[in-house]
DRENKOLZA-662408 format. One line per field, with one value per atom (N, C-alpha, C): x, y, z; atom name; residue number from 1. Coordinates in pm, 1 decimal, decimal comma, always signed. Example, Ala and Ser with C-alpha at 12.3 -4.5 7.8 and 13.67 -1.06 7.14 Angstrom:
u: +1319,0; +1230,0; +1320,0; +1285,0; +1367,0; +1290,0
v: -569,0; -450,0; -330,0; -225,0; -106,0; +3,0
w: +780,0; +780,0; +780,0; +708,0; +714,0; +787,0
name: N; CA; C; N; CA; C
resi: 1; 1; 1; 2; 2; 2
This chain:
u: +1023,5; +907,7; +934,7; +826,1; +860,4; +801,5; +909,3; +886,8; +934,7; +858,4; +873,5; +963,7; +1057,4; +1171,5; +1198,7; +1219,3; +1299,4; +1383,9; +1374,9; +1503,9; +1614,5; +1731,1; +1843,7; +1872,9; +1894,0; +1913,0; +2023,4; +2088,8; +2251,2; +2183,1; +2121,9; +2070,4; +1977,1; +1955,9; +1897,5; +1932,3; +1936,7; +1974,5; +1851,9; +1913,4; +1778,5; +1860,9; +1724,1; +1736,8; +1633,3; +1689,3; +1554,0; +1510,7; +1392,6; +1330,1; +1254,5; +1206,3; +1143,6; +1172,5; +1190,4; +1154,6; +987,9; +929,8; +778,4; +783,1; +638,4; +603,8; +421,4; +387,8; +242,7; +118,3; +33,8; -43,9; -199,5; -271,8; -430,1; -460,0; -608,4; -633,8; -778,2; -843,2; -955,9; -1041,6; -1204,7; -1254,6; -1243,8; -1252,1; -1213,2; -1378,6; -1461,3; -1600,2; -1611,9; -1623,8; -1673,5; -1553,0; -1491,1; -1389,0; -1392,7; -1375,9; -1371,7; -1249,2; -1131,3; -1035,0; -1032,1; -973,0; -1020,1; -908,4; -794,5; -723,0; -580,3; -512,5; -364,2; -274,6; -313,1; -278,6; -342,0; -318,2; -430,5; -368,5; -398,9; -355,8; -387,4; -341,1; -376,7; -517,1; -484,6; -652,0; -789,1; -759,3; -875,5; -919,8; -802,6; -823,4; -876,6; -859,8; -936,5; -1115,0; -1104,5; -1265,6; -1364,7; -1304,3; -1347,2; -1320,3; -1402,8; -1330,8; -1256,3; -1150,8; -983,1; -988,3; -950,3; -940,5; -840,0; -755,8; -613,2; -625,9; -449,6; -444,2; -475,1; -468,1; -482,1; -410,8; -450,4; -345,3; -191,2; -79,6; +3,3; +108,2; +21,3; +92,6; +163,7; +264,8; +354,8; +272,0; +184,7; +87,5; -4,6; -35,0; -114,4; -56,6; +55,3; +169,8; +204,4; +278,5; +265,4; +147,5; +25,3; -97,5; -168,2; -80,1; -175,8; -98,4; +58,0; +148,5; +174,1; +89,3; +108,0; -73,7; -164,6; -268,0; -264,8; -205,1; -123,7; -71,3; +7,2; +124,3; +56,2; -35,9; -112,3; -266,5; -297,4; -421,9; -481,8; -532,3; -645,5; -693,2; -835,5; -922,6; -1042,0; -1001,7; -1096,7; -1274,8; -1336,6; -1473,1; -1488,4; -1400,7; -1390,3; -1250,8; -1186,7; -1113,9; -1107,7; -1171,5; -1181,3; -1081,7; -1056,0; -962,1; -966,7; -857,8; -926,2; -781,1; -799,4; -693,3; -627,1; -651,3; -570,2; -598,8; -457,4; -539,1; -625,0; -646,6; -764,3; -896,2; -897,3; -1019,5; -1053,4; -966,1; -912,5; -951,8; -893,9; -966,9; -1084,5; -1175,8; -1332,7; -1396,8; -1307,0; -1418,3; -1401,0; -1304,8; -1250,4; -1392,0; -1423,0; -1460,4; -1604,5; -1671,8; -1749,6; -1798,3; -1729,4; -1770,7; -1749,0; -1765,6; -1712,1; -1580,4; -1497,3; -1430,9; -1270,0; -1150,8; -1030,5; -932,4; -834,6; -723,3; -620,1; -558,4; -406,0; -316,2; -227,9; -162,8; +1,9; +86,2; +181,1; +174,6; +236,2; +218,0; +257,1; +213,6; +179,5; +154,0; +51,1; +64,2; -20,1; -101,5; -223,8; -222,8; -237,8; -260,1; -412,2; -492,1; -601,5; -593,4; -629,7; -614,9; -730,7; -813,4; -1027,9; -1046,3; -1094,3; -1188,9; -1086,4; -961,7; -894,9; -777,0; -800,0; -630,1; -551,7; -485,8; -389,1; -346,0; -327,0; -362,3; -273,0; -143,6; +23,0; -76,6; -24,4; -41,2; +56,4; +51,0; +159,2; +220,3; +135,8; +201,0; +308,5; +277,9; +335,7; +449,2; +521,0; +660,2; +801,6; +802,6; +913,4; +897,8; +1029,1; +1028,9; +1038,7; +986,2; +1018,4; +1038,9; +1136,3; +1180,4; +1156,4; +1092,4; +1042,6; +1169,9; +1177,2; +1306,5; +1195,1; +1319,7; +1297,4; +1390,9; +1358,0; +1424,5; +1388,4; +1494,0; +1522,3; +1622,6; +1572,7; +1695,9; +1837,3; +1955,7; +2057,9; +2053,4; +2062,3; +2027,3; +1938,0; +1826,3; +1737,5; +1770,2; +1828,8; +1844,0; +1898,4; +1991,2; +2070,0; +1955,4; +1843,6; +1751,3; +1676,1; +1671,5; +1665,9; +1503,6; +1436,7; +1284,7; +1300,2; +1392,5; +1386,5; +1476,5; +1617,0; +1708,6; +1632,3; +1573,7; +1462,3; +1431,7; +1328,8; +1231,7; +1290,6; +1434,5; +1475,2; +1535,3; +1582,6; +1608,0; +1521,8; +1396,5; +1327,9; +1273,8; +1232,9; +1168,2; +1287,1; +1413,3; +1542,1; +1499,9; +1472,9; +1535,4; +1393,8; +1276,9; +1167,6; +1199,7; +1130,9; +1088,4; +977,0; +1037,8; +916,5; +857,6; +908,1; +942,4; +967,3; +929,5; +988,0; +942,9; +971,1; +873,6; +785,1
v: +5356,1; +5331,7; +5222,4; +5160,6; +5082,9; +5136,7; +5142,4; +5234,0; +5107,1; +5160,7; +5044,1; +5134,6; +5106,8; +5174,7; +5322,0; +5370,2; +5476,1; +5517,4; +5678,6; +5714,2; +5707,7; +5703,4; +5733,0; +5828,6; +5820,4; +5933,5; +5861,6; +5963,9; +5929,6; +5935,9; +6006,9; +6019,0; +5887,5; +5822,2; +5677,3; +5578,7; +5490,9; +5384,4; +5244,3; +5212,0; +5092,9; +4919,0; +4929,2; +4739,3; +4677,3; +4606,3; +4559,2; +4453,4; +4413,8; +4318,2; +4227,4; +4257,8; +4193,1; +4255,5; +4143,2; +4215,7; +4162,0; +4246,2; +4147,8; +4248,0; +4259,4; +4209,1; +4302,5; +4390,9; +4395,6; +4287,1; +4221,5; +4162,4; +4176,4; +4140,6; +4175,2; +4072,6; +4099,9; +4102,4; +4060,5; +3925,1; +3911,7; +3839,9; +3811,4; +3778,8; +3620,7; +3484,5; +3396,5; +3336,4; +3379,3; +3339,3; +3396,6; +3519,1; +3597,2; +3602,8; +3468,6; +3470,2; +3554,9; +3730,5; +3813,6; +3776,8; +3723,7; +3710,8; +3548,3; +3510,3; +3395,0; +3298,0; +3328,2; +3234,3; +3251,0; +3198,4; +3213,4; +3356,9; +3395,3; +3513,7; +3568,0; +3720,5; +3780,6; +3924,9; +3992,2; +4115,1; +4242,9; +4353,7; +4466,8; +4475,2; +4440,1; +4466,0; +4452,0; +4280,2; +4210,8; +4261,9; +4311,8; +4393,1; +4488,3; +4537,5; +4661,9; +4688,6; +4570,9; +4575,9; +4569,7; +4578,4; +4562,2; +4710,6; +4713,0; +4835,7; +4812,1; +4915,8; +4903,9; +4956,3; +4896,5; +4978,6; +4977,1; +5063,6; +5133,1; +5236,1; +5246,0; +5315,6; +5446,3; +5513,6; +5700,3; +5739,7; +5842,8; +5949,6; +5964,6; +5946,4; +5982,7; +5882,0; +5740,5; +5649,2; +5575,4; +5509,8; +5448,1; +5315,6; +5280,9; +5189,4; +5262,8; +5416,6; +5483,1; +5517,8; +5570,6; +5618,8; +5459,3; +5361,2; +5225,7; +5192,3; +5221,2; +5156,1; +5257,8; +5376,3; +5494,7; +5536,7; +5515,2; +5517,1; +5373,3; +5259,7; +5136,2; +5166,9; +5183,3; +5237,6; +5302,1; +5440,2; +5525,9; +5507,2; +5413,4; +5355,8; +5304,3; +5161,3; +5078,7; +5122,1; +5307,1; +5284,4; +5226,0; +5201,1; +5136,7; +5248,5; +5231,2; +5305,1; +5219,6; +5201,0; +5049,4; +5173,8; +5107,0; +5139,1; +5281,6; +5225,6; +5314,4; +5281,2; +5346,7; +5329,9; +5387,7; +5294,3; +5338,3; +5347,1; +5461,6; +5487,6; +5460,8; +5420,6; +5388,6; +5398,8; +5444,6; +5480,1; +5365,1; +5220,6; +5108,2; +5045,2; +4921,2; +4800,5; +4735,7; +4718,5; +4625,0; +4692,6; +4797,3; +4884,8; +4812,0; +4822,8; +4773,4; +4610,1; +4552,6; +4364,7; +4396,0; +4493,3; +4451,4; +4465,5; +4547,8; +4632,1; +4523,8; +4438,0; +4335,8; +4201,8; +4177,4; +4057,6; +4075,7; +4270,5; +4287,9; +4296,1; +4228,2; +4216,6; +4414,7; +4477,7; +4618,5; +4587,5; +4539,5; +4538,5; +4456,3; +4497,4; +4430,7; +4555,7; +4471,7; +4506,1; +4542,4; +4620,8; +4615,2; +4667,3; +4560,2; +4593,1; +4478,7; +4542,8; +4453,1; +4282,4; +4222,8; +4077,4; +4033,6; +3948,8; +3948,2; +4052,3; +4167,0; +4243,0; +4268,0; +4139,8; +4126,4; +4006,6; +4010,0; +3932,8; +3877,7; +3905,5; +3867,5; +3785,2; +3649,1; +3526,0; +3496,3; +3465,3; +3389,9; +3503,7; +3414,9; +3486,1; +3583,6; +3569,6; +3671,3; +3571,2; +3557,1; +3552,8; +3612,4; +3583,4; +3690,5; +3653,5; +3709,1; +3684,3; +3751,0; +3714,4; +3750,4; +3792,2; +3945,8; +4025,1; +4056,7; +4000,4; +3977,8; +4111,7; +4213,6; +4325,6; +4424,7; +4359,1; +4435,1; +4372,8; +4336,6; +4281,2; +4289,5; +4451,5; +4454,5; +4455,0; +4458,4; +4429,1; +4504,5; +4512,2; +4656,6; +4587,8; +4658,5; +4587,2; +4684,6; +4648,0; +4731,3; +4690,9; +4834,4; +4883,3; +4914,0; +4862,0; +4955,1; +5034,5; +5159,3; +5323,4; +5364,4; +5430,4; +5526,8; +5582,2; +5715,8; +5843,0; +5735,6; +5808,7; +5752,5; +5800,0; +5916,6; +5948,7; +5902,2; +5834,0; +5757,7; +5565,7; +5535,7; +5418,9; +5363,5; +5396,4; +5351,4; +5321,5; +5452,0; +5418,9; +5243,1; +5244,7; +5112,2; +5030,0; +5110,5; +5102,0; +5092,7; +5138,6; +5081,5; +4994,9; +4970,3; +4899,3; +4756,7; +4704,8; +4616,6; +4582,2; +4749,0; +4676,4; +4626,0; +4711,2; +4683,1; +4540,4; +4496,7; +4355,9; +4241,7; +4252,1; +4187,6; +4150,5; +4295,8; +4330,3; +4224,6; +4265,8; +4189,9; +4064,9; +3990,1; +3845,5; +3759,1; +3848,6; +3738,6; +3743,3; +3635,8; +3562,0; +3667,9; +3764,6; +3826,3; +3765,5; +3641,1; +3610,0; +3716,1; +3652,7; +3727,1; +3695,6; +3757,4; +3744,5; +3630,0
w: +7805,7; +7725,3; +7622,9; +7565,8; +7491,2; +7332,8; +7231,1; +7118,4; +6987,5; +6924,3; +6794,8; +6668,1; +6661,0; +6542,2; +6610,8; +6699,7; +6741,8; +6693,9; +6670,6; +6620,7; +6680,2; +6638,2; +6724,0; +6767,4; +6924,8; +7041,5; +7110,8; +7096,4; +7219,8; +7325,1; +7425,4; +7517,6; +7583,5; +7502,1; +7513,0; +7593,7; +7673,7; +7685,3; +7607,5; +7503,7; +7468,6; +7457,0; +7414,0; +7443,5; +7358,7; +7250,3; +7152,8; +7178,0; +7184,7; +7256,3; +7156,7; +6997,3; +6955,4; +6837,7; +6726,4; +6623,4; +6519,7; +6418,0; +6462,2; +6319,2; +6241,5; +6125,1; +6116,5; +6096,4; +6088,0; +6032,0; +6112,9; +6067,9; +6093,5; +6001,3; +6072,7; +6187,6; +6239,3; +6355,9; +6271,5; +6298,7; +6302,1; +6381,6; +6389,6; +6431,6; +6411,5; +6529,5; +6466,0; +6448,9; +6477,6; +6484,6; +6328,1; +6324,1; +6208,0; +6087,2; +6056,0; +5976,7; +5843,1; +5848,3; +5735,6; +5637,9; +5661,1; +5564,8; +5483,3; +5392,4; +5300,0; +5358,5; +5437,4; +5452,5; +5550,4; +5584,9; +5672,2; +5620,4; +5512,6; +5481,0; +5384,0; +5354,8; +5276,8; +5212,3; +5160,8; +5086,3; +5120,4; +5134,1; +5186,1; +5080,0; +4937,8; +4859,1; +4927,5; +4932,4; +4974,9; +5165,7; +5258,5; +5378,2; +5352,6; +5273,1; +5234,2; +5202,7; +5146,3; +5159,2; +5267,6; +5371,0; +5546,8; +5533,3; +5715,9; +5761,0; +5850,5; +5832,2; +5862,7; +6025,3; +6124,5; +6225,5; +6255,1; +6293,5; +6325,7; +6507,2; +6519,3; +6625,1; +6623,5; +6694,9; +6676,8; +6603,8; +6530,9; +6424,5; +6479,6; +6400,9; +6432,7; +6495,6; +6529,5; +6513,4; +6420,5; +6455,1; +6354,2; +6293,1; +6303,8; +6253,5; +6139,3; +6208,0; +6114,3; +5980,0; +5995,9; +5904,4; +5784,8; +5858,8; +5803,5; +5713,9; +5739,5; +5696,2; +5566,0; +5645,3; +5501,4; +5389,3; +5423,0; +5342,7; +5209,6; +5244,6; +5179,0; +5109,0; +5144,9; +5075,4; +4975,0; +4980,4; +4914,2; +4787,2; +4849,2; +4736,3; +4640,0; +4703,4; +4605,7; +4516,4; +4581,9; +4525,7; +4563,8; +4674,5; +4762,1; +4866,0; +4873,9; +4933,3; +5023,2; +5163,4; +5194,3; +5252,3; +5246,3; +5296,2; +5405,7; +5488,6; +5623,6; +5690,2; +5743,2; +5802,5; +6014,2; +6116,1; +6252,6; +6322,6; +6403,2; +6477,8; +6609,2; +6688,9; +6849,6; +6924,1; +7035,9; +7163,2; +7213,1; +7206,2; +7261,4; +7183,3; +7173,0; +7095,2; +7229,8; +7316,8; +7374,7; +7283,6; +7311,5; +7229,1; +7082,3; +6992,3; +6901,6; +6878,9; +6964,4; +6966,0; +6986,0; +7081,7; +7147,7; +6999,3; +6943,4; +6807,6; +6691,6; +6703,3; +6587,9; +6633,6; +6791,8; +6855,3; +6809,8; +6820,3; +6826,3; +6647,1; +6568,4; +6398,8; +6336,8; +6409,6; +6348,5; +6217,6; +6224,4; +6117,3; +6173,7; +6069,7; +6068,4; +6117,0; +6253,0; +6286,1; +6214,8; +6207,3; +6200,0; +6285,9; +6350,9; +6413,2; +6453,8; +6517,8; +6509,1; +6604,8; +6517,0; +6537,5; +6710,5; +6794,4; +6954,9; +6980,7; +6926,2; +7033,8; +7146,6; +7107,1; +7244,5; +7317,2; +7453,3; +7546,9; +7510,9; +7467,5; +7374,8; +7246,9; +7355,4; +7229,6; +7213,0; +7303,3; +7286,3; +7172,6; +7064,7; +6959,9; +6865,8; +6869,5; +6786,4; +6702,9; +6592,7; +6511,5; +6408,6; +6441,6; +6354,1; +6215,0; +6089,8; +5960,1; +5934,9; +5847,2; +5785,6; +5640,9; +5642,9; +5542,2; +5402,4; +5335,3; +5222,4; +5191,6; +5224,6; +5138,4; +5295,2; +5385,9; +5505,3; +5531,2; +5467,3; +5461,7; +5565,2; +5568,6; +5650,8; +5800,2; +5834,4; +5956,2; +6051,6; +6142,2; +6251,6; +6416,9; +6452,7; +6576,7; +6716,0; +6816,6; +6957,5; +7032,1; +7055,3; +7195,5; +7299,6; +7416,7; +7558,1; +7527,8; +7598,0; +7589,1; +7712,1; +7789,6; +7869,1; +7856,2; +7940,7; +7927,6; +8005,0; +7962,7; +8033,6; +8121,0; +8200,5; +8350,2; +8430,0; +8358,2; +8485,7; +8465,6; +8343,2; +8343,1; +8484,7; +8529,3; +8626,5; +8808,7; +8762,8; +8909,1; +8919,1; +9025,0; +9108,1; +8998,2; +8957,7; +8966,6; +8793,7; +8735,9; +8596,4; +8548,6; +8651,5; +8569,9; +8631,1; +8760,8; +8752,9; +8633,3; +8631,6; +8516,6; +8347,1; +8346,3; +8215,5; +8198,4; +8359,8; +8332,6; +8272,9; +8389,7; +8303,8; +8195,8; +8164,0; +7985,6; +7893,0; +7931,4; +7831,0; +7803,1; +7969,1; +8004,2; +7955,7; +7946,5; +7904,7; +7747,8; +7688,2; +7540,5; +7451,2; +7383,8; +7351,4; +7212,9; +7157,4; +7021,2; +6924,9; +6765,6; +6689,0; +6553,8; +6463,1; +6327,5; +6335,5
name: N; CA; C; N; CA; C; N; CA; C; N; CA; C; N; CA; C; N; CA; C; N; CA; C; N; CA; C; N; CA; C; N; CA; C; N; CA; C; N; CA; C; N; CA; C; N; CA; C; N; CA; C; N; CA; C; N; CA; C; N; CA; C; N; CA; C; N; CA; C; N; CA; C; N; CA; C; N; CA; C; N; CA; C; N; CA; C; N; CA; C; N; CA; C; N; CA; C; N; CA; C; N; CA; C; N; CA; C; N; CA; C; N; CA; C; N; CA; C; N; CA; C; N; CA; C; N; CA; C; N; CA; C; N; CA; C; N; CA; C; N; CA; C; N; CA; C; N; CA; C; N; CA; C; N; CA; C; N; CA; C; N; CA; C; N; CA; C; N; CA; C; N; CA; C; N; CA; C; N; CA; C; N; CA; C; N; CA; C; N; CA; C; N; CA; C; N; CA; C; N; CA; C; N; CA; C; N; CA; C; N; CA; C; N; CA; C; N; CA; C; N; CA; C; N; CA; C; N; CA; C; N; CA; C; N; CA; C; N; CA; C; N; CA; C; N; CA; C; N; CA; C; N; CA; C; N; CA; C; N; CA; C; N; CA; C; N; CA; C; N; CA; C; N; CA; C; N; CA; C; N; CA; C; N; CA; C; N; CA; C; N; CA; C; N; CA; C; N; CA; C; N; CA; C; N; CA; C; N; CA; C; N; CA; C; N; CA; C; N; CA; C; N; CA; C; N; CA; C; N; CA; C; N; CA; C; N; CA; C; N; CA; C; N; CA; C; N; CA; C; N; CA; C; N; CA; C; N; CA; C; N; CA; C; N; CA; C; N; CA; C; N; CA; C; N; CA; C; N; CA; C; N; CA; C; N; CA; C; N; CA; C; N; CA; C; N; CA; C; N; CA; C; N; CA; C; N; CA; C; N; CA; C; N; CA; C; N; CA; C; N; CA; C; N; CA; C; N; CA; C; N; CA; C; N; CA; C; N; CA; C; N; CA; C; N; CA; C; N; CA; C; N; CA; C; N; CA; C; N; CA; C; N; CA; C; N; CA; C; N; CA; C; N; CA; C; N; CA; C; N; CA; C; N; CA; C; N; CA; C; N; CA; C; N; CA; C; N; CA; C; N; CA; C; N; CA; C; N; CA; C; N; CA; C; N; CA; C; N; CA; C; N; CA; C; N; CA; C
resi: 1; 1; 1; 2; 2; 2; 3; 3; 3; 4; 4; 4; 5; 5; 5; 6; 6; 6; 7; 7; 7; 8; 8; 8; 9; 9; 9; 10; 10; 10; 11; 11; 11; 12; 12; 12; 13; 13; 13; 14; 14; 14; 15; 15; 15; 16; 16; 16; 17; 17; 17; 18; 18; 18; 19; 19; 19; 20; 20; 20; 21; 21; 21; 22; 22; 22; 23; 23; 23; 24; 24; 24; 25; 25; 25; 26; 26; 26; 27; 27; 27; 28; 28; 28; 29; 29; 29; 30; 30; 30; 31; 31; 31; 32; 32; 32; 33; 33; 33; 34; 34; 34; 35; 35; 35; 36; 36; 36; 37; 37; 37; 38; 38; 38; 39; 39; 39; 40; 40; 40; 41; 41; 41; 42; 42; 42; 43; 43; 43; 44; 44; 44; 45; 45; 45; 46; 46; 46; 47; 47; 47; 48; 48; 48; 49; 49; 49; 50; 50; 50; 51; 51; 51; 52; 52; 52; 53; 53; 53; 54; 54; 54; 55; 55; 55; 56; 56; 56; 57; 57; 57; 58; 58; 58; 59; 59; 59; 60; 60; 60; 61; 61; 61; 62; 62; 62; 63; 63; 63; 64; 64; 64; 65; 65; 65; 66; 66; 66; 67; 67; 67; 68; 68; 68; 69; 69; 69; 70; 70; 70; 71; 71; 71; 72; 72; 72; 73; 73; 73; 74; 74; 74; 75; 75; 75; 76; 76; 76; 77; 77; 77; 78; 78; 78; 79; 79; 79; 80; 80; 80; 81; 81; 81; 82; 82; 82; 83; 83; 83; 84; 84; 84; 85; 85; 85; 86; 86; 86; 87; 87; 87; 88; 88; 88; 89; 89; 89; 90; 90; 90; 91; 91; 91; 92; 92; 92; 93; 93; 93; 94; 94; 94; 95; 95; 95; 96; 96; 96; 97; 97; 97; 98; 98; 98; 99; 99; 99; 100; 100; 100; 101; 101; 101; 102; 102; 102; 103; 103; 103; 104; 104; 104; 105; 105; 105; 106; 106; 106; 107; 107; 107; 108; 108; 108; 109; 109; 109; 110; 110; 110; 111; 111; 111; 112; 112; 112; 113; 113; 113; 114; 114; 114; 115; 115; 115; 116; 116; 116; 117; 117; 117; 118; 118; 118; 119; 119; 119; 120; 120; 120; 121; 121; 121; 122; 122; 122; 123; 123; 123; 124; 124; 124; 125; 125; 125; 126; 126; 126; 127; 127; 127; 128; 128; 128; 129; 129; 129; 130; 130; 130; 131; 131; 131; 132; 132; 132; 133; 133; 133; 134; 134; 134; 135; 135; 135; 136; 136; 136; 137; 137; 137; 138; 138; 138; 139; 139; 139; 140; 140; 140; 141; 141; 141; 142; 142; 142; 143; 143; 143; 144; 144; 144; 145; 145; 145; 146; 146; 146; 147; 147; 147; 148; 148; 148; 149; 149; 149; 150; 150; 150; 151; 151; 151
């Protein structure tokens, strides 16, 4: 699977593939943010759309709210980011989510959030007992050998 900051498990075999940065997600028609980067404040005055409860995006996003005393309008929840871009394309409100993480470039850019600073890096993970089958060490080669960039 591919997991963003995993805990450590001996049982693991991983492989980090990217390390990347939370940033918003906006409309490039319906330009809601003021510029190349912007503030969790001023994001806040949108409505926030995020992944499902319990994600590490959700946790990230409600824990820095939290912190700062910010309370944005609404905050929408949704099961994929494709879901997630249609609802950003469709003027509903602002993304957050981690930086490349869509194959969805027409009508979407991405906006470096000053207050989301650190860095979080995505592993491939598999059990060590299945790493070794034919059908993932494939696939783990590849995942390695492509360019996933990086901050």
């Amino acid at each position: 699977g591919l997991i963003t900051d995993p805990p450590q498990n001996d049982e693991w075999e991983r492989h980090r593939l990217m390390k990347t940065r939370y940033v918003a997600y906006q409309s490039s028609v319906e330009k809601r943010l003021s510029g190349p980067t912007t503030s969790l404040a001023e994001l806040a005055t949108h409505s926030l759309i995020l992944p499902e409860k319990g994600s590490l995006t959700q946790k990230v996003v409600q824990m820095k709210l939290r912190e700062m005393s910010i309370k944005p309008p609404r905050i929408i929840n949704m099961t994929t980011f494709p879901l997630m871009c249609e609802a950003v394309l469709q003027g509903i409100g602002v993304a957050v989510f981690l930086r490349q993480s869509s194959l969805i470039k027409d009508g979407i850019l991405e906006v470096e959030v000053d207050d989301f600073d650190q860095i979080h890096e995505t592993w491939l993970v598999a059990p060590k007992d299945k790493a070794k089958l034919r059908l993932i060490s494939e696939f783990s080669s590849i995942a390695v050998s492509a360019n996933w960039g990086s901050v």
